[in-house]
TORZAFI-907161 format. One record per residue (C-alpha): y, x, z; residue in one letter; residue number from 1. Coordinates in Angstrom, 2 decimals, padded with zeros to 5 digits. Each point is the difference from the previous one (the first is absolute). Layout:
Y | X | Z | a | NUM
...
! end
This chain:
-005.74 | -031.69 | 031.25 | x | 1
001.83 | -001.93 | 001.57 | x | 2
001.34 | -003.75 | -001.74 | x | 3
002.78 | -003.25 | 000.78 | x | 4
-002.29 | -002.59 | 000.62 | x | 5
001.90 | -003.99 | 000.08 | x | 6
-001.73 | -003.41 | 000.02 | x | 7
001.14 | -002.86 | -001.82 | x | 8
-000.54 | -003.72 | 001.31 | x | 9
-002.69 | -001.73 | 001.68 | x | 10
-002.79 | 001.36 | -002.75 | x | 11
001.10 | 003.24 | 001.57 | x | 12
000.39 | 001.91 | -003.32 | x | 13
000.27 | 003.69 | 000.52 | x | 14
002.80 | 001.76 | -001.92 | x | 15
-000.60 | 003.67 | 000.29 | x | 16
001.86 | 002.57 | -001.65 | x | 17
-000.23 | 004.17 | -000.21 | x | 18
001.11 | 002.72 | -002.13 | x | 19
-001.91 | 002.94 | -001.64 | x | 20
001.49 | 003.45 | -000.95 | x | 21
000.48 | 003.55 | 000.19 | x | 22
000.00 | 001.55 | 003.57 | x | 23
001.28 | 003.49 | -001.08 | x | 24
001.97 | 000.90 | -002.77 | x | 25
001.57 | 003.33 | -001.11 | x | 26
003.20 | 001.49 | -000.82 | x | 27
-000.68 | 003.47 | -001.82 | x | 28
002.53 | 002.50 | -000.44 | x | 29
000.29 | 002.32 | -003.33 | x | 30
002.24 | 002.76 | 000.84 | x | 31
-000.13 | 001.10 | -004.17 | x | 32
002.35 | -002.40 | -000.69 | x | 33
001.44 | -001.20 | 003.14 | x | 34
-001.54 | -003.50 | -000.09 | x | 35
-002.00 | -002.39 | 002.29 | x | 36
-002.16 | -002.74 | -001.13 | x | 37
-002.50 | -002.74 | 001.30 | x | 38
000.66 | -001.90 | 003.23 | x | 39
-001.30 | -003.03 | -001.89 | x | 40
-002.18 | -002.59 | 002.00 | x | 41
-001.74 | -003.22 | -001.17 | x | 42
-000.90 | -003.34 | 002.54 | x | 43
-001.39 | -002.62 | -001.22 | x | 44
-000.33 | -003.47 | 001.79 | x | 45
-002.93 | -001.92 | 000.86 | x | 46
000.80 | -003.43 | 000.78 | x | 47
-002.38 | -002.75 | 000.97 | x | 48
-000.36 | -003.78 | 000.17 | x | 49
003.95 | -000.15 | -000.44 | x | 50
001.50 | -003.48 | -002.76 | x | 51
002.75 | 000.26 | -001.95 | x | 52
002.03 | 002.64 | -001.54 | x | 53
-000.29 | 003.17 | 002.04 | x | 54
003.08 | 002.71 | 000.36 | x | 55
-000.56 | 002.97 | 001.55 | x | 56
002.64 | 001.72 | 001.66 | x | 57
-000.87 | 004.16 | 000.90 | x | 58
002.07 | 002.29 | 002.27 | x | 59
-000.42 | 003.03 | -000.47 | x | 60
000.73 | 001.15 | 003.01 | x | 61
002.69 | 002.70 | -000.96 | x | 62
003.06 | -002.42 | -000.18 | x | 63
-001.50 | -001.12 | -003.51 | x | 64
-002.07 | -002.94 | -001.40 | x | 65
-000.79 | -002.61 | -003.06 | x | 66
-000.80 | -003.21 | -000.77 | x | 67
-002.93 | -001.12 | -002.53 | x | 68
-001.80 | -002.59 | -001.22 | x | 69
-003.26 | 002.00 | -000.39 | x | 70
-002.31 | 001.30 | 002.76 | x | 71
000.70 | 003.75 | -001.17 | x | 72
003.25 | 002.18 | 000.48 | x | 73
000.79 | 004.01 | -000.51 | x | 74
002.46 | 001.93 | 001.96 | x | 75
000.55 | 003.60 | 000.24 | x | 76
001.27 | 001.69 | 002.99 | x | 77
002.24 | 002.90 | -000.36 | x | 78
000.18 | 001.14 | 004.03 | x | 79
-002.82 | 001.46 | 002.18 | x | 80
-001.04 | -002.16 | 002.49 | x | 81
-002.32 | -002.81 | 001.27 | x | 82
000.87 | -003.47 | -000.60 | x | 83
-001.00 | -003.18 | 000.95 | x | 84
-000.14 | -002.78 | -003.09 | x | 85
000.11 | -003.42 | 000.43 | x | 86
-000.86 | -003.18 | -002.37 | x | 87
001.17 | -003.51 | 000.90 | x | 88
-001.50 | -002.62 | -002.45 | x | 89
001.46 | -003.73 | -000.32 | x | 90
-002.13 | -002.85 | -001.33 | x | 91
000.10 | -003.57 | 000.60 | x | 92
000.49 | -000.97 | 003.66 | x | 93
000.23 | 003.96 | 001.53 | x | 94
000.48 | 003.40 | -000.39 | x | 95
-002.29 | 002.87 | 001.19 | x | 96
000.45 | 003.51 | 000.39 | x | 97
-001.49 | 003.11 | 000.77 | x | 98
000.45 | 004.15 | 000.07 | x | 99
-002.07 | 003.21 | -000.65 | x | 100
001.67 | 003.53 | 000.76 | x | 101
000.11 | 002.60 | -003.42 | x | 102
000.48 | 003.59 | 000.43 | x | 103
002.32 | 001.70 | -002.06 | x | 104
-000.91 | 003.85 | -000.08 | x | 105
001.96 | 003.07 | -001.56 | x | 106
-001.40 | 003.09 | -001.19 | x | 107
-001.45 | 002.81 | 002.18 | x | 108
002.93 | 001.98 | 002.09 | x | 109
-000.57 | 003.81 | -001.42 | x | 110
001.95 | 002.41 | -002.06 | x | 111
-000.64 | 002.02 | -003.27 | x | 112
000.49 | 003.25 | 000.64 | x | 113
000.18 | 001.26 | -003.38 | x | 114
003.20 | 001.73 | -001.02 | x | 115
001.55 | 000.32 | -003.86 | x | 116
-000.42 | -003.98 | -000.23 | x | 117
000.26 | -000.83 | -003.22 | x | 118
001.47 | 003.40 | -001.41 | x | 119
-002.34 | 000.29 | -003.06 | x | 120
002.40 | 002.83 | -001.12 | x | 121
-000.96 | 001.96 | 003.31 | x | 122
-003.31 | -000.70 | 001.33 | x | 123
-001.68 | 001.44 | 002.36 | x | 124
-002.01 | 003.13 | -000.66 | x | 125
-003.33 | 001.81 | 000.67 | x | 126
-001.17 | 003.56 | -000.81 | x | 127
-003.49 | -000.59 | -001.96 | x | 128
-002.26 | 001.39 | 002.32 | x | 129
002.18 | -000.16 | 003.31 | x | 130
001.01 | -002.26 | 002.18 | x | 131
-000.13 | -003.63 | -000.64 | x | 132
003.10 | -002.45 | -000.25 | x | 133
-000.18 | -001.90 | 003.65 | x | 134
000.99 | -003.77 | -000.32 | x | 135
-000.10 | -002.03 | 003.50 | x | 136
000.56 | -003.96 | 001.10 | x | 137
001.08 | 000.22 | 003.77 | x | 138
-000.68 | -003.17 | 001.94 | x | 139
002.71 | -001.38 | 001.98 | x | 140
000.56 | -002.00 | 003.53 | x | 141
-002.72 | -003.31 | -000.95 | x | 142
-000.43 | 001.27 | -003.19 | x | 143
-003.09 | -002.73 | -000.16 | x | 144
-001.26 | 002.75 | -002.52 | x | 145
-003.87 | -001.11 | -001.43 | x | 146
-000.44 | 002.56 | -002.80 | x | 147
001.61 | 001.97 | -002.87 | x | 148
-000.34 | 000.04 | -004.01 | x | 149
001.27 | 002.74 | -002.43 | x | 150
000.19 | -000.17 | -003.29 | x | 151
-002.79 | 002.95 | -000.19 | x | 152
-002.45 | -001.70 | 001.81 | x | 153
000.44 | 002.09 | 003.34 | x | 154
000.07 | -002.53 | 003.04 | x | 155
001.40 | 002.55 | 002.89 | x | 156
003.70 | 000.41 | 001.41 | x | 157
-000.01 | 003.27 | -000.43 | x | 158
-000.82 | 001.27 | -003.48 | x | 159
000.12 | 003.11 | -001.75 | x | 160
000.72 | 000.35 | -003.87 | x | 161
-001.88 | 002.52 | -002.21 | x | 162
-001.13 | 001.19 | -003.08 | x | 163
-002.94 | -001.88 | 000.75 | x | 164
002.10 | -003.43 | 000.03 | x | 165
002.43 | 000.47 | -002.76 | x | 166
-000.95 | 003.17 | -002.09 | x | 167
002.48 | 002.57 | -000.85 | x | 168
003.09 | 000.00 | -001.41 | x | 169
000.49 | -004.07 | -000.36 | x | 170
002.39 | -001.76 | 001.90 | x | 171
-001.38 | -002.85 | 001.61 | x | 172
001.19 | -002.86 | 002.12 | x | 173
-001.73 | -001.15 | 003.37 | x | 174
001.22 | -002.67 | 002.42 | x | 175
-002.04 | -001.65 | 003.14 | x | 176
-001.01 | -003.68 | 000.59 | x | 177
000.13 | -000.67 | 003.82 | x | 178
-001.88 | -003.64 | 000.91 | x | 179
-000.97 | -001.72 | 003.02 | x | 180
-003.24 | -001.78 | 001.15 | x | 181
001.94 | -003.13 | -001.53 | x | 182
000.75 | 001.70 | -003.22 | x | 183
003.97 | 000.34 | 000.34 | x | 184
000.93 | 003.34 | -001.86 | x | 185
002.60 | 001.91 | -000.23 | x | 186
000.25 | 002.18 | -003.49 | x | 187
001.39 | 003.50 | 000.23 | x | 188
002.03 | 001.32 | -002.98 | x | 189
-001.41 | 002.71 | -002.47 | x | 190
000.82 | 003.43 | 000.93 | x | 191
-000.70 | 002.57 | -002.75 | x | 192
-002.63 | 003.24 | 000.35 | x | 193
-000.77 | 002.83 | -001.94 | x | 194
-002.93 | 002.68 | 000.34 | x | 195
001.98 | 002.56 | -001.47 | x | 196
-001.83 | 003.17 | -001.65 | x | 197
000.37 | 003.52 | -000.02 | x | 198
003.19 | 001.05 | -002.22 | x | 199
-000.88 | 000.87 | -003.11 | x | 200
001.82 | 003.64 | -000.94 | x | 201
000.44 | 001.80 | -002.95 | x | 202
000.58 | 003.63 | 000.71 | x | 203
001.37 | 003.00 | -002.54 | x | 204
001.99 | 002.94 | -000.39 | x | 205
002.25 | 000.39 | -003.36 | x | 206
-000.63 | 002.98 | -001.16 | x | 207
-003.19 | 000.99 | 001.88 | x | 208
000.48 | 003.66 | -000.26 | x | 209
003.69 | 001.50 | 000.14 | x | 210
001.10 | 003.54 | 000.42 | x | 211
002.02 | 001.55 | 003.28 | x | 212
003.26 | -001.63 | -000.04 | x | 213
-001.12 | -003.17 | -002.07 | x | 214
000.36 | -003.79 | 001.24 | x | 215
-003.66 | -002.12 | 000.07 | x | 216
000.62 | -003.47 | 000.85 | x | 217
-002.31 | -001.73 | 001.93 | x | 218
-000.31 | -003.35 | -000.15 | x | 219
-002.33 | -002.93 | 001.94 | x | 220
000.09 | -003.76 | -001.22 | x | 221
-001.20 | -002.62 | 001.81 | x | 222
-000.78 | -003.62 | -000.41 | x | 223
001.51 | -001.48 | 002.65 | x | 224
004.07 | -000.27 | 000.87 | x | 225
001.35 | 001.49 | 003.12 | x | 226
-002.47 | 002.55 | 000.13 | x | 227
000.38 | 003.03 | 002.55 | x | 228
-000.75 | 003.80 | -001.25 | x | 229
-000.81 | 003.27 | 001.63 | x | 230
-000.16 | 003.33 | -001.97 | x | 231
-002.35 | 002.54 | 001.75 | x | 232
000.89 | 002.87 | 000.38 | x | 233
003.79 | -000.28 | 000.11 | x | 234
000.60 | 003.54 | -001.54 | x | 235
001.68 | 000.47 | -003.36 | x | 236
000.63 | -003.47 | -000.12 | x | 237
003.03 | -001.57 | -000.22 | x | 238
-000.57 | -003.29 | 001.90 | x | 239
-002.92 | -000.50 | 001.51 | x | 240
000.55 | -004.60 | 000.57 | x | 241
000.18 | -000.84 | -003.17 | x | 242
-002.07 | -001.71 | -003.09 | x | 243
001.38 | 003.47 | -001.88 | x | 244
000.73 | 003.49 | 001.15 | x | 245
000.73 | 003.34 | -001.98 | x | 246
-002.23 | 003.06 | 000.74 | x | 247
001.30 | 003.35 | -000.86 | x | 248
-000.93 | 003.94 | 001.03 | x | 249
000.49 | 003.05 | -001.16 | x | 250
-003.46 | 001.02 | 001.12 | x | 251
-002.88 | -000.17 | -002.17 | x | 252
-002.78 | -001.49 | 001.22 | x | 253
-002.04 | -003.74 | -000.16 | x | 254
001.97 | -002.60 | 002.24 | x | 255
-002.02 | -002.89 | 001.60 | x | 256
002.03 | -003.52 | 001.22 | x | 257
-001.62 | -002.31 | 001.81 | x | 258
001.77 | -003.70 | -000.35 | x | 259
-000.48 | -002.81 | 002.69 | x | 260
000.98 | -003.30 | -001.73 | x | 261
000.11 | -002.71 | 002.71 | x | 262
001.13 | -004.06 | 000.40 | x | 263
000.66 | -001.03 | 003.06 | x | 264
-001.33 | -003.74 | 000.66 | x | 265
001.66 | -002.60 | 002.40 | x | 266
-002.70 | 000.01 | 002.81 | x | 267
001.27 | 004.15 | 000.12 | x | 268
-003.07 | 001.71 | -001.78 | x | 269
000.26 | 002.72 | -002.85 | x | 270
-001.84 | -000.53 | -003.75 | x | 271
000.17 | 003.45 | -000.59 | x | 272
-001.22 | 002.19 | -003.50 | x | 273
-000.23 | 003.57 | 000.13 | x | 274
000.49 | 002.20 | -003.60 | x | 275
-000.17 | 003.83 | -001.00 | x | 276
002.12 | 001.58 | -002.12 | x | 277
000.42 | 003.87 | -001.27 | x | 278
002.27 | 001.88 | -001.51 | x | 279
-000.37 | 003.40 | -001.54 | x | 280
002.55 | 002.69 | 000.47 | x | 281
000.27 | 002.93 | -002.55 | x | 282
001.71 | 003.51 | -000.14 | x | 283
003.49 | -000.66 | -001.59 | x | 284
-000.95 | 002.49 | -002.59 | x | 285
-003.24 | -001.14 | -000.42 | x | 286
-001.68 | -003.19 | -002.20 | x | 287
001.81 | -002.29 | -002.58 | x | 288
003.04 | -001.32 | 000.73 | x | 289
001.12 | -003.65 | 000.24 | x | 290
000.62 | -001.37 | -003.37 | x | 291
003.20 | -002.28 | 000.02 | x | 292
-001.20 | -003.65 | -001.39 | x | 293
002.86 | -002.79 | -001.11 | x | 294
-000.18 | -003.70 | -000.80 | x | 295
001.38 | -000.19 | -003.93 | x | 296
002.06 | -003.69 | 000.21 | x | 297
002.60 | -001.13 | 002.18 | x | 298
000.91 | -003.95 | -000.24 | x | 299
003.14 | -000.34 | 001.68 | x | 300
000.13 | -002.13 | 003.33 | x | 301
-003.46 | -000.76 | -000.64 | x | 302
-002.59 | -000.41 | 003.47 | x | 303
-002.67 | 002.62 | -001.43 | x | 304
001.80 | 002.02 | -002.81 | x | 305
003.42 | 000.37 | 001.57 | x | 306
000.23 | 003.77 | 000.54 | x | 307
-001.59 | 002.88 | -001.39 | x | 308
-002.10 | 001.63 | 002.31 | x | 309
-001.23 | 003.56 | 000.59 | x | 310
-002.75 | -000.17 | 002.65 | x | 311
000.34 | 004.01 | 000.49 | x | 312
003.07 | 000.67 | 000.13 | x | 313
-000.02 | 000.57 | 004.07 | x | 314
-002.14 | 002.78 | -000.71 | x | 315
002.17 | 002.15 | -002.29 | x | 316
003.03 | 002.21 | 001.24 | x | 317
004.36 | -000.62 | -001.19 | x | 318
-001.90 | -002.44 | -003.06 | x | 319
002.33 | -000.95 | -002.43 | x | 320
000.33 | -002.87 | -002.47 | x | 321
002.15 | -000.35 | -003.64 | x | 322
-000.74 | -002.61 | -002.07 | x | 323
000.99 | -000.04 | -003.89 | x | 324
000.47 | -002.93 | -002.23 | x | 325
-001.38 | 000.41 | -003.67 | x | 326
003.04 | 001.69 | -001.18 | x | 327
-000.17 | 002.72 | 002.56 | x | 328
003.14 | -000.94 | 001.85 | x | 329
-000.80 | 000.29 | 003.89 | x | 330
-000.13 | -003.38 | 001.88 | x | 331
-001.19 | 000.21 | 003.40 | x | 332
-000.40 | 003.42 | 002.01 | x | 333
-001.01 | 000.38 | 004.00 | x | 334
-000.26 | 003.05 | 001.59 | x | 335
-002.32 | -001.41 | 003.05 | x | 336
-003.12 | -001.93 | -001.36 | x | 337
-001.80 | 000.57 | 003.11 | x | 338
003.13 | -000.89 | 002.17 | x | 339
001.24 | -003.13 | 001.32 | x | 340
-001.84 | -003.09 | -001.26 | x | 341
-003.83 | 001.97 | -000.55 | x | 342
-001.79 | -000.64 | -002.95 | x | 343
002.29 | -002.65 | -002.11 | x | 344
002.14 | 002.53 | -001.42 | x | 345
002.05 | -002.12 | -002.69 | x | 346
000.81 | -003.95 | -000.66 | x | 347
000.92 | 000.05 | -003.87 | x | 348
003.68 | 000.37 | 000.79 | x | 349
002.83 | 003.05 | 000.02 | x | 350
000.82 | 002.17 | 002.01 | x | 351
003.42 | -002.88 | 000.47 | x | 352
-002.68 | -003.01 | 000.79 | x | 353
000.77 | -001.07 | -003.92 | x | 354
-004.35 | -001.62 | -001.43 | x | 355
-001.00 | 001.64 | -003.04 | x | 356
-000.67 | -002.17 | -003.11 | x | 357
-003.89 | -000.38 | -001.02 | x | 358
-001.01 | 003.66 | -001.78 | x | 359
-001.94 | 002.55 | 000.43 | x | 360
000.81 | 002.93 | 002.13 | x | 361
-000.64 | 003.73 | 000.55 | x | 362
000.29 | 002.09 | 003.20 | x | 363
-001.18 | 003.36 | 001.19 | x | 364
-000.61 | 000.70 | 004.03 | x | 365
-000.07 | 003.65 | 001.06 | x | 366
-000.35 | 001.30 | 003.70 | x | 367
-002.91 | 001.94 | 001.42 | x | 368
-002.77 | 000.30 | 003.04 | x | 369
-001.58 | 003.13 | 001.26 | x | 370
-001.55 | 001.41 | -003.45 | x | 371
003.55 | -000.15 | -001.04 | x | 372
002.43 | -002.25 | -002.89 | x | 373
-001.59 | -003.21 | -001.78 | x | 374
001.47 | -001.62 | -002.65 | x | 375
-001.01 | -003.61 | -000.98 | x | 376
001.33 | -001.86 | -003.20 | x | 377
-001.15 | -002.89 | -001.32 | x | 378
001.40 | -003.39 | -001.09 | x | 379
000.96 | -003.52 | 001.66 | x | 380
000.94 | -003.00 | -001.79 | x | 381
002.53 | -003.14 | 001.55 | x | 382
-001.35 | -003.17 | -000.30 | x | 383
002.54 | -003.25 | 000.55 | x | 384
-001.38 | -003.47 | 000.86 | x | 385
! end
């Protein structure tokens, strides 16, 4: 190390003066919230065989520097860089001074290479059981790059995100400490990942067994939004992309549908679910027909109860409503139940648009299917909130 040395007088007194102090110091990078810190470095003097009162002047050596009356300053350097820092002490009869270099390092040089930073409402997904989420840090020109720290423990630039890391199903955020063999980091932000299961589907067909002619629905709900279908076979059906599709024949006979319920994840793979559905087909003539169900209360403008539904009506030929109030005078009458509109067949109001007033209410549906005419009465009461 080297030291100012001065003598003082014919006794030859040796004045000797030196400073201790950091010779590397960091400044770290946190790209989560776009901040730097440290850069801070701490000397302290070590004067010797020096009278009176002592002042110590430091430079810096970045265009900067302080005056103190101790032996120990702090400074914290906000630039790369090396610098050279100087301290000049004054006592009584002289001055001495002397320098050390510091090195003021940055974080490594690389570059997350992680995509949907910070998108918690769309991370990026996995198929359960396919292939892994790929995260990388690339190093760049004198990236001065010693090692790498995730969050998960894994130590590599190159890492692959599982089931086996996160589980299913649970969002989870990762990021990536990058150091160097002097312990200046730079902190990635968080990107979100998902293992992402198979869809859960429900699959049915409403009614299960219809005759020639008749409308099943069939129906397969899934668990996850944005979901793509494909009806197998296409025949019969009326839409073969949908969540919902109508089958309808006028051949007897057991119908088997095969449903392919799939998600597609960001890194391009497919969490599929397969389902099987039937449908039995009867002779027209042949079996019981479909009874004709109705909801009994309509609440007017209400979410749940707002029309009065017939869920069969698309399966009945030219069906007709009338609907009575409790003196028999004819309120409401529509000639095409199974027309425009499907299943909600009335809204508590005339024929005019004019609401109803709270009562109870009586109505008779006639039309027929292939065994020939139905007729349905039954009552229906208005209920206003």
């Amino acid at each position: 190390m080297m030291s100012a040395v001065a003598f003082m007088g014919m006794n030859l007194q040796a004045q000797t003066l030196d400073f201790t102090g950091d010779k590397v110091v960091c400044i770290n990078q946190r790209l989560q919230d776009e901040t730097s810190e440290g850069g801070e470095a701490t000397f302290k003097a070590v004067p010797a065989g020096m009278t009176g009162t002592l002042t110590y002047a430091w430079d810096f050596g970045d265009g900067k520097g302080t005056s103190t009356e101790g032996p120990e300053v702090a400074y914290t350097y906000t630039k790369v860089g090396t610098y050279v820092v100087k301290l000049t002490v004054n006592y009584t009869g002289g001055s001495l001074t002397v320098s050390h270099s510091i090195e003021v390092e940055g974080p490594p040089n690389v570059i997350f290479n992680f995509g949907n930073i910070n998108d918690i409402d769309n991370p990026l997904t996995a198929c359960q059981g396919g292939t892994p989420i790929g995260l990388s840090i690339a190093e760049q020109a004198n990236s001065n790059l010693a090692g790498i720290l995730w969050n998960r423990g894994m130590t590599e630039k190159n890492v692959y995100i599982s089931e086996k890391n996160i589980g299913v199903d649970n969002a989870q955020g990762i990021s990536a400490l990058a150091y160097t063999a002097n312990g200046c980091f730079v902190e990635s932000e968080y990107v979100t990942v998902m293992i992402v299961s198979a869809p859960k589907v429900d699959v049915s067909a409403y009614p299960k067994t219809i005759h020639a002619g008749e409308v099943s629905d069939l129906a397969a709900v899934a668990n996850v939004v944005g979901a793509s279908y494909e009806w197998i076979p296409a025949t019969n059906l009326s839409t073969t992309s949908d969540w919902r599709t109508e089958f309808s024949t006028e051949n007897s006979g057991t119908y088997e549908y095969t449903v392919n319920v799939g998600y597609k994840a960001s890194n391009g793979d497919v969490c599929s679910t397969t389902r099987k559905v039937a449908v039995t087909v009867i002779d027209a003539d042949k079996g019981p027909r479909t009874p004709i169900t109705a909801n009994n209360l309509i609440v007017p403008n209400s979410a749940q109860n707002g029309f009065w539904i017939i869920e069969e009506a698309r399966w009945y030929r030219g069906l007709s409503l009338t609907i009575y109030n409790k003196l028999g005078k004819e309120v409401y009458t529509r000639a095409d139940v199974n027309g425009p509109g499907g299943n909600k067949v009335w809204d508590g109001r005339t024929e005019d648009g004019t609401l109803l007033p709270s009562d109870a209410y009586y109505y008779i549906i006639q039309g027929s299917d292939a065994q020939g005419e139905i007729v349905h009465t039954g009552s229906i009461s208005i209920l206003h909130k």
